[in-house]
C-alpha positions as CSV (number, residue, x, y, z in Angstrom):
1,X,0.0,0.0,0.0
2,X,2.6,2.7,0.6
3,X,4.3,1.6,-2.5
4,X,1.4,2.3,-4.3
5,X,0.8,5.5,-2.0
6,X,4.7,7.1,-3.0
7,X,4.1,6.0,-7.1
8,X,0.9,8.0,-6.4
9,X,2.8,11.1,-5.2
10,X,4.7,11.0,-7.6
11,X,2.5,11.1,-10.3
12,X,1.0,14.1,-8.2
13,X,3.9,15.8,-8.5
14,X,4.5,14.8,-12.4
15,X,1.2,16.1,-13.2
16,X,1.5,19.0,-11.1
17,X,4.5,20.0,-13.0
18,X,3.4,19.2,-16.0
19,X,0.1,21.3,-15.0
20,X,3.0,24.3,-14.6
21,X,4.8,24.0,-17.8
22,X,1.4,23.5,-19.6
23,X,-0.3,26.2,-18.7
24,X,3.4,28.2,-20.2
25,X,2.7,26.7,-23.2
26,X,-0.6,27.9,-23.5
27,X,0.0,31.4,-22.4
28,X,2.1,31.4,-25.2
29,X,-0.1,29.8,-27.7
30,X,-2.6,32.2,-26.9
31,X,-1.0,34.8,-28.1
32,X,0.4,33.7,-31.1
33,X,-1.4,34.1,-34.3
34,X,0.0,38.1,-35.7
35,X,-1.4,41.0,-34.7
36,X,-5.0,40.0,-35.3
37,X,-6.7,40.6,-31.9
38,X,-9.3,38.4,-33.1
39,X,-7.0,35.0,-33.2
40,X,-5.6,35.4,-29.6
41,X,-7.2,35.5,-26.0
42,X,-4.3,37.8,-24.3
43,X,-6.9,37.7,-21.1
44,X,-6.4,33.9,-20.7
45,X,-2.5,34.1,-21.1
46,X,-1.8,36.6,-18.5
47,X,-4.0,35.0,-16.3
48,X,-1.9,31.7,-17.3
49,X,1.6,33.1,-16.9
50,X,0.6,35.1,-14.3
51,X,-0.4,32.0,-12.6
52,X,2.9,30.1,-13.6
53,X,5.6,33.2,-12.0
54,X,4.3,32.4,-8.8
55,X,4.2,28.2,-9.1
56,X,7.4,26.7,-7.6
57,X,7.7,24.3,-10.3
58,X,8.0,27.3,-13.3
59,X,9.4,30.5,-11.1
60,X,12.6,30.3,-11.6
61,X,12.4,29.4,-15.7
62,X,13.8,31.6,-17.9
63,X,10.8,30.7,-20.3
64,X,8.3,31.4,-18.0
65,X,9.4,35.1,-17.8
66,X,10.1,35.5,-21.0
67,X,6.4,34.5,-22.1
68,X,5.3,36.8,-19.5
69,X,7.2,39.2,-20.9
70,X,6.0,38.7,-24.7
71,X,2.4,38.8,-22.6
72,X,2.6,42.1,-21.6
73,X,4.4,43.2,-24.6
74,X,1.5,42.8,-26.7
75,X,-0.5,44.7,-24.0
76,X,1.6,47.8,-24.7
77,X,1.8,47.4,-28.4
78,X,-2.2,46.6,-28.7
79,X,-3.7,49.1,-30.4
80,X,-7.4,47.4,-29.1
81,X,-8.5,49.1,-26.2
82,X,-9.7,46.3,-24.2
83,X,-6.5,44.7,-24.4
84,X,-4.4,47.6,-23.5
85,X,-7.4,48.3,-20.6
86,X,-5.8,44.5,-19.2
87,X,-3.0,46.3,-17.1
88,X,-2.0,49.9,-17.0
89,X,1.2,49.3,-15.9
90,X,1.8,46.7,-18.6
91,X,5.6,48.2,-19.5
92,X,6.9,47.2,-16.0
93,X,5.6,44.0,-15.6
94,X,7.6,43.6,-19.5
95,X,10.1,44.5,-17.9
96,X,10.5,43.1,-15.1
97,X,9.6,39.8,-17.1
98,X,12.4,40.6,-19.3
99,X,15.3,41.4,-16.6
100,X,14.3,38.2,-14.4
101,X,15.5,36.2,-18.0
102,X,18.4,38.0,-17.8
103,X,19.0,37.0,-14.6
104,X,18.1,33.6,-14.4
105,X,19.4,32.3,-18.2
106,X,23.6,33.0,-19.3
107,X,24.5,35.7,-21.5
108,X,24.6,34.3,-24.8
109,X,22.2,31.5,-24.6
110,X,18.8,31.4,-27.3
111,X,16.6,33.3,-24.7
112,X,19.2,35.9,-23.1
113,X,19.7,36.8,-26.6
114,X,15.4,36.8,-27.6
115,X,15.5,38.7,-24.6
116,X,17.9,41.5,-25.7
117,X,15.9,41.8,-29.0
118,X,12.3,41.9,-27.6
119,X,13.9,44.6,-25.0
120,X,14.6,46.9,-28.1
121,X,11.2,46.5,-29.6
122,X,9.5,46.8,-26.4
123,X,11.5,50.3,-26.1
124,X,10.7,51.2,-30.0
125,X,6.9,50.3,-29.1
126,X,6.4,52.4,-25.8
127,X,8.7,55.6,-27.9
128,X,6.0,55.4,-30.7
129,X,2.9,55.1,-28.6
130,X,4.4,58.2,-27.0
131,X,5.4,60.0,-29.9
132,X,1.9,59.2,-31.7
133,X,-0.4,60.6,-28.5
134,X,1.9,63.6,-28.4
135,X,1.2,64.6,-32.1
136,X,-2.1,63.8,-31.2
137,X,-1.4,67.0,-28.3
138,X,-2.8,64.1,-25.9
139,X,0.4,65.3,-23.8
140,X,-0.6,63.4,-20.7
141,X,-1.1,60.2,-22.3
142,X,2.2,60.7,-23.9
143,X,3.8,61.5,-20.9
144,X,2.9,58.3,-19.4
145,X,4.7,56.4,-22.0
146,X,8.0,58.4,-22.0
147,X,8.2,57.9,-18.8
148,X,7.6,54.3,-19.2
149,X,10.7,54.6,-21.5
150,X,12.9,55.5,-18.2
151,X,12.2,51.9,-16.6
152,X,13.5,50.0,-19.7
153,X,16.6,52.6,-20.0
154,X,16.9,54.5,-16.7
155,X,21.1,56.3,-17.8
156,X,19.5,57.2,-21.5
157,X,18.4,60.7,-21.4
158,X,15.5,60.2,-24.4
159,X,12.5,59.0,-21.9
160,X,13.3,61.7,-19.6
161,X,13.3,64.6,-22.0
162,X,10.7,63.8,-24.0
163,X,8.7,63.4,-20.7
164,X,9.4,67.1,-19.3
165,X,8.3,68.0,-22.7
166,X,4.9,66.5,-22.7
167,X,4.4,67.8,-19.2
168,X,5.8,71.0,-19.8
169,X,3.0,71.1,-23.4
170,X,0.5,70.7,-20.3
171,X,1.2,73.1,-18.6
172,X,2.4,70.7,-15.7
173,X,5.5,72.1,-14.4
174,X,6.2,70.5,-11.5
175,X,6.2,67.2,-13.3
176,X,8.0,68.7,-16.5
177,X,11.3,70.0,-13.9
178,X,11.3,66.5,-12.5
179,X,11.8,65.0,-15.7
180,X,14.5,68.0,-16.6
181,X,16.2,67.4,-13.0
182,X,16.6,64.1,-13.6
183,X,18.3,64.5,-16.9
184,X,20.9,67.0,-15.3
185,X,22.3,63.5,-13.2
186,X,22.9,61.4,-16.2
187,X,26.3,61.9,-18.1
188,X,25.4,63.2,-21.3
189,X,22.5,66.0,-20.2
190,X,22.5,68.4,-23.0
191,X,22.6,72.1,-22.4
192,X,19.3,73.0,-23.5
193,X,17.7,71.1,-20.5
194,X,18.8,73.4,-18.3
195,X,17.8,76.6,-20.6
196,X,14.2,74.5,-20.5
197,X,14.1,74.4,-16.8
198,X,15.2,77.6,-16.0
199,X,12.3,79.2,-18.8
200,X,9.7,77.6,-16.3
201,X,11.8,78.3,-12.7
202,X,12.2,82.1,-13.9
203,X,8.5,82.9,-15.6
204,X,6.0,79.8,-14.8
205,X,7.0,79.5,-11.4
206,X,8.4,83.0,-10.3
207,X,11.3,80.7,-8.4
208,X,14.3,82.8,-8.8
209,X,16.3,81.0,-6.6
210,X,15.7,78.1,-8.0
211,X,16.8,79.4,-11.1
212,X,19.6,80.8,-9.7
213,X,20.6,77.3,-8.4
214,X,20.5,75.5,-11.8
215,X,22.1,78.3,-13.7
216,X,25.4,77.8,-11.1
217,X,25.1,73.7,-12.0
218,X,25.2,74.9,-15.7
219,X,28.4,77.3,-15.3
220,X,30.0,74.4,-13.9
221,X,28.9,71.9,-16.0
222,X,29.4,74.3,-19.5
223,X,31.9,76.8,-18.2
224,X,32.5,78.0,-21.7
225,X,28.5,78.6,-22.4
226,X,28.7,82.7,-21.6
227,X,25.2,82.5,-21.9
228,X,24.4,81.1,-18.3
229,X,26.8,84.0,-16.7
230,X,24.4,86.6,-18.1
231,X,21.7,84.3,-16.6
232,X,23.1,84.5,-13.3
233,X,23.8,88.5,-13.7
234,X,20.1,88.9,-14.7
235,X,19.4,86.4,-11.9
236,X,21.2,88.6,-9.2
237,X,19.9,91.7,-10.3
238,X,16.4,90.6,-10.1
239,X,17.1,89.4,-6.2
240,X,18.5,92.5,-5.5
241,X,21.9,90.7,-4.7
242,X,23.5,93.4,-7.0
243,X,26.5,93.9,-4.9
244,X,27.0,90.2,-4.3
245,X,27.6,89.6,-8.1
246,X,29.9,92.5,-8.4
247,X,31.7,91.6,-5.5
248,X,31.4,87.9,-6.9
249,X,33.5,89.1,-10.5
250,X,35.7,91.7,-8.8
251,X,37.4,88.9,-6.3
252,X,37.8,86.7,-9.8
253,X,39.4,90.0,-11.8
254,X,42.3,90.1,-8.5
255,X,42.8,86.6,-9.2
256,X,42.7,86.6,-13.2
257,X,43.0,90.4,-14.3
258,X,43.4,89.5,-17.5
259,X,40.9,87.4,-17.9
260,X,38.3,88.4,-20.7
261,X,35.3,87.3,-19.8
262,X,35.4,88.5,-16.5
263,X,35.9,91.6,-17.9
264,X,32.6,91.2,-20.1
265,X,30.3,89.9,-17.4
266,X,31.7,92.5,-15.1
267,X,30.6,95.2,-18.6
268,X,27.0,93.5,-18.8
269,X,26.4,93.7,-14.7
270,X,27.2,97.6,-15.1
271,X,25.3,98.1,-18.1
272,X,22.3,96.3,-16.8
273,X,21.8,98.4,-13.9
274,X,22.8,101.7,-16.0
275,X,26.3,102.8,-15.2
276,X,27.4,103.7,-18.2
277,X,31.2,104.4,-17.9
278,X,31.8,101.2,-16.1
279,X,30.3,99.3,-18.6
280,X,32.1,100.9,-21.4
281,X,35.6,100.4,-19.4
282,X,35.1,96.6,-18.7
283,X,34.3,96.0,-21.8
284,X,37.6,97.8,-23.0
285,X,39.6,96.1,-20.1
286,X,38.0,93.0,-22.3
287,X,39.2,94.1,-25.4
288,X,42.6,94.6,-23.9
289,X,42.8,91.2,-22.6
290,X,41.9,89.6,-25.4
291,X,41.7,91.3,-28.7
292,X,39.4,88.7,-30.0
293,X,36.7,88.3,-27.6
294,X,33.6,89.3,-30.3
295,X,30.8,89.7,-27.6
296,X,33.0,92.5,-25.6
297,X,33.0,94.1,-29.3
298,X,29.4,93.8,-29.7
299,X,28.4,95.0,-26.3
300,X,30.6,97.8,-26.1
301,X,28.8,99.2,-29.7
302,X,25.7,98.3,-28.6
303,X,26.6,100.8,-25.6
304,X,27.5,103.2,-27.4
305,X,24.5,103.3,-29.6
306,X,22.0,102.8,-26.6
307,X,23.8,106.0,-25.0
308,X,23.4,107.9,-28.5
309,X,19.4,106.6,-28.3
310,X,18.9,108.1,-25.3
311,X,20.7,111.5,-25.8
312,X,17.8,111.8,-28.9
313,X,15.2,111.2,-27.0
314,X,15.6,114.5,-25.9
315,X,15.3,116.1,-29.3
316,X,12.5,113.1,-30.9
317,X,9.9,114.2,-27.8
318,X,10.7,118.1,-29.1
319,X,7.4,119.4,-31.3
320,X,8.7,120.8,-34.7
321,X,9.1,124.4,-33.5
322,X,12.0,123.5,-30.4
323,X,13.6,120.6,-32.7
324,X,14.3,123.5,-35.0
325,X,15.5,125.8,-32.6
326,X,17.3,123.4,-30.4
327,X,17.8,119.9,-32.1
328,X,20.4,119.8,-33.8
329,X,23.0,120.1,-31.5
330,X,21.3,117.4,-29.2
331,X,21.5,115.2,-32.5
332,X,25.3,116.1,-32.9
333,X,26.0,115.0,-29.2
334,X,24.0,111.7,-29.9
335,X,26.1,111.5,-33.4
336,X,29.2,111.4,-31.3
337,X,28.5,108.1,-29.8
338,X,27.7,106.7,-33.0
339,X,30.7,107.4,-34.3
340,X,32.3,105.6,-31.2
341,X,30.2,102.8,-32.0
342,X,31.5,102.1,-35.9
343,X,34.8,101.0,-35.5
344,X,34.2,98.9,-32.5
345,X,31.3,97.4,-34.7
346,X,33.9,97.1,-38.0
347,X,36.0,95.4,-35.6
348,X,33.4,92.8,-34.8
349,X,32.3,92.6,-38.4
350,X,36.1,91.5,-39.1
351,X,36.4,89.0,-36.5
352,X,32.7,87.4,-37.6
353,X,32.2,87.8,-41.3
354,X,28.7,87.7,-42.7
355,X,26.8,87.7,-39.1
356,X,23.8,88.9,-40.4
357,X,23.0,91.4,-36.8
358,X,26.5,92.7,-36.9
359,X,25.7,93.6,-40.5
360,X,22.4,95.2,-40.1
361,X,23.5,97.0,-37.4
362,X,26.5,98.2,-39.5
363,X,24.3,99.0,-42.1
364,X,22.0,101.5,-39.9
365,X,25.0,103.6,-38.6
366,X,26.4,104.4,-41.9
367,X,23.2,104.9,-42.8
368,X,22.9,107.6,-39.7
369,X,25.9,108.9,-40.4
370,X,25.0,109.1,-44.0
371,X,28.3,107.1,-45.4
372,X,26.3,106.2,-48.2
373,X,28.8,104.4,-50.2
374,X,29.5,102.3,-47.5
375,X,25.6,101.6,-46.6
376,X,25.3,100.4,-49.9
377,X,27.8,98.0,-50.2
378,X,26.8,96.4,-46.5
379,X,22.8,96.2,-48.2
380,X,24.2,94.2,-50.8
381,X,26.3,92.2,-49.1
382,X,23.2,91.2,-46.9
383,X,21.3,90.5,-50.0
384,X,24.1,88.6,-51.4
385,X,24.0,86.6,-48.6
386,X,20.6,86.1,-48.8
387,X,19.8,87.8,-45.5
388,X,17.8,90.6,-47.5
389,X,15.5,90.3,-50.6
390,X,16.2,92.7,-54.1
């Protein structure tokens, strides 16, 4: 009798096994058949494998996940709605399915390597879905599936971006910054990320010290973008931390006096907050340092002009009458500063040929100055170049 009793068990056990193993296969068969939702029953083989992950006798199969994950797959890559309404967090649980392969099978073996390629298409599938809702300006929706892309390549910067893009389309900040935030840890975080966070720090959120806190991670991180240290001199000004900036590039200048851009930042600080003559001699002291540091060239006409602006305005609030009697010398005193500006502006034209602003703007002072030969030939450069039509 307990001979009988122990073949009994096992059989049990056999059966029981085989029970496991079937029930894998027919997970699998069920959702074979193309992409005809019509030919498969994807309800029946998640409930299968789902059943078969948890079974002693199939857990620890590297088949076993890998059907799951093909299960779930074809969840995310459904376009029926009651199969994608099966599980909203369908992406995970594929890959999950698909890293628990990796785990359990050797790298190189027939389903490591299945593995690697249904990983890929997984990843192509949840980028389209996104891509299609977001041209569809379902920005939500599409945000959910970028963000999807994170958990199937968490050091790739794609998922993330396109994430804080969608959120940012909906006008969901806080969610679009996180997305953005996490981008600046990973190793190859362009620059524009940060120039995207700190549109919605500085004028969706009114956070200027937060803005002021990832423009210092983006001087360290692109110390050669000058754009972020006019971001931070904007940034101080605003906070009424004036001083502290100056203070901030006058310490640097004892350390580096001939350092250029020091010079320039030091130029655009004083010319923000309207002192004129300090502006003008940083951005000399620039020029000295460094005879070809263009933006020092461009800022120092620029403040010329501006200065030359401002000097008319006197004379273009005059009515006719007082312009006549007292207008033009105000308009020779303005003229002065114009001239200062052309050969600091011919000097940046040298240094950056064809630069369509430099041009224009050369272009309007010989035009002020009425250099008319001159004028003309800048116009048709310009439309040489295409800048300006015949």
């Amino acid at each position: 009798m307990k001979k009988i009793t122990l073949i009994g068990l096992v059989c049990l056990i056999s059966m029981t096994s085989f029970a496991q193993n079937s029930a894998v296969n027919k997970a699998n068969a069920h959702i074979q058949g193309g992409a005809d939702a019509e030919t498969k029953d994807v309800a029946e083989a998640k409930t299968l494998i789902d059943q078969a992950i948890v079974h002693e006798k199939t857990m620890e199969k590297g088949r076993t996940w890998y059907v799951r994950g093909l299960v779930y797959s074809l969840i995310v890559s459904s376009e029926e709605e009651s199969i994608q309404a099966l599980d909203e967090d369908a992406v995970a649980k594929a890959n999950k399915s698909f890293k628990k392969v990796m785990e359990i099978e050797k790298e190189g073996s027939n389903y490591y390597t299945l593995t690697e390629i249904q990983l890929s298409q997984l990843y192509s599938n949840v980028f389209n879905k996104g891509a299609a809702k977001y041209q569809a300006e379902d920005y939500m929706v599409a945000y959910k599936y970028f963000n999807e892309l994170t958990l199937l390549s968490p050091t790739d910067t794609v998922g993330y971006m396109y994430a804080g893009y969608c959120a940012e389309a909906a006008e969901e900040y806080d969610l679009a910054l996180e997305q953005y935030f996490a981008v600046m840890e990973l190793e190859d975080c362009p620059v524009m990320i940060y120039n995207q966070a700190l549109v919605i720090l500085e004028q969706n959120k009114d956070d200027l010290e937060g803005a002021l806190e990832v423009t210092n991670k983006a001087m360290a991180r692109f110390p050669d973008d000058q754009t972020f240290d006019k971001t931070q001199i904007s940034l101080f000004i605003k906070l009424d931390r004036t001083d502290e900036a100056r203070y901030a590039l006058e310490e640097a200048l004892r350390i580096e006096p001939e350092n250029a851009n020091l010079w320039y930042n030091l130029g655009y600080l004083n010319g923000e907050i309207g002192n004129f003559d300090k502006s003008v001699d940083s951005y000399m002291k620039s020029i000295d340092a460094d005879a070809s540091y263009l933006d020092s060239y461009i800022n120092l006409a620029f403040s010329y002009t501006e200065k030359a602006k401002e000097i008319r305005k006197e004379a273009m609030d005059m009515d006719i009458k007082e312009y006549q009697e007292r207008g033009a010398p105000i308009e020779a005193k303005a003229d002065e500063y114009y001239k200062l500006a052309l050969p600091v502006l011919e000097k940046a034209n040298e240094l950056e040929a064809d630069d369509q602003a430099i041009l224009e703007s050369l272009n309007g002072l010989y035009l002020r100055l009425k250099m008319k030969d001159k004028e003309k030939a800048i116009a048709d450069q310009l439309i040489a170049l295409g800048y300006w039509d015949e």
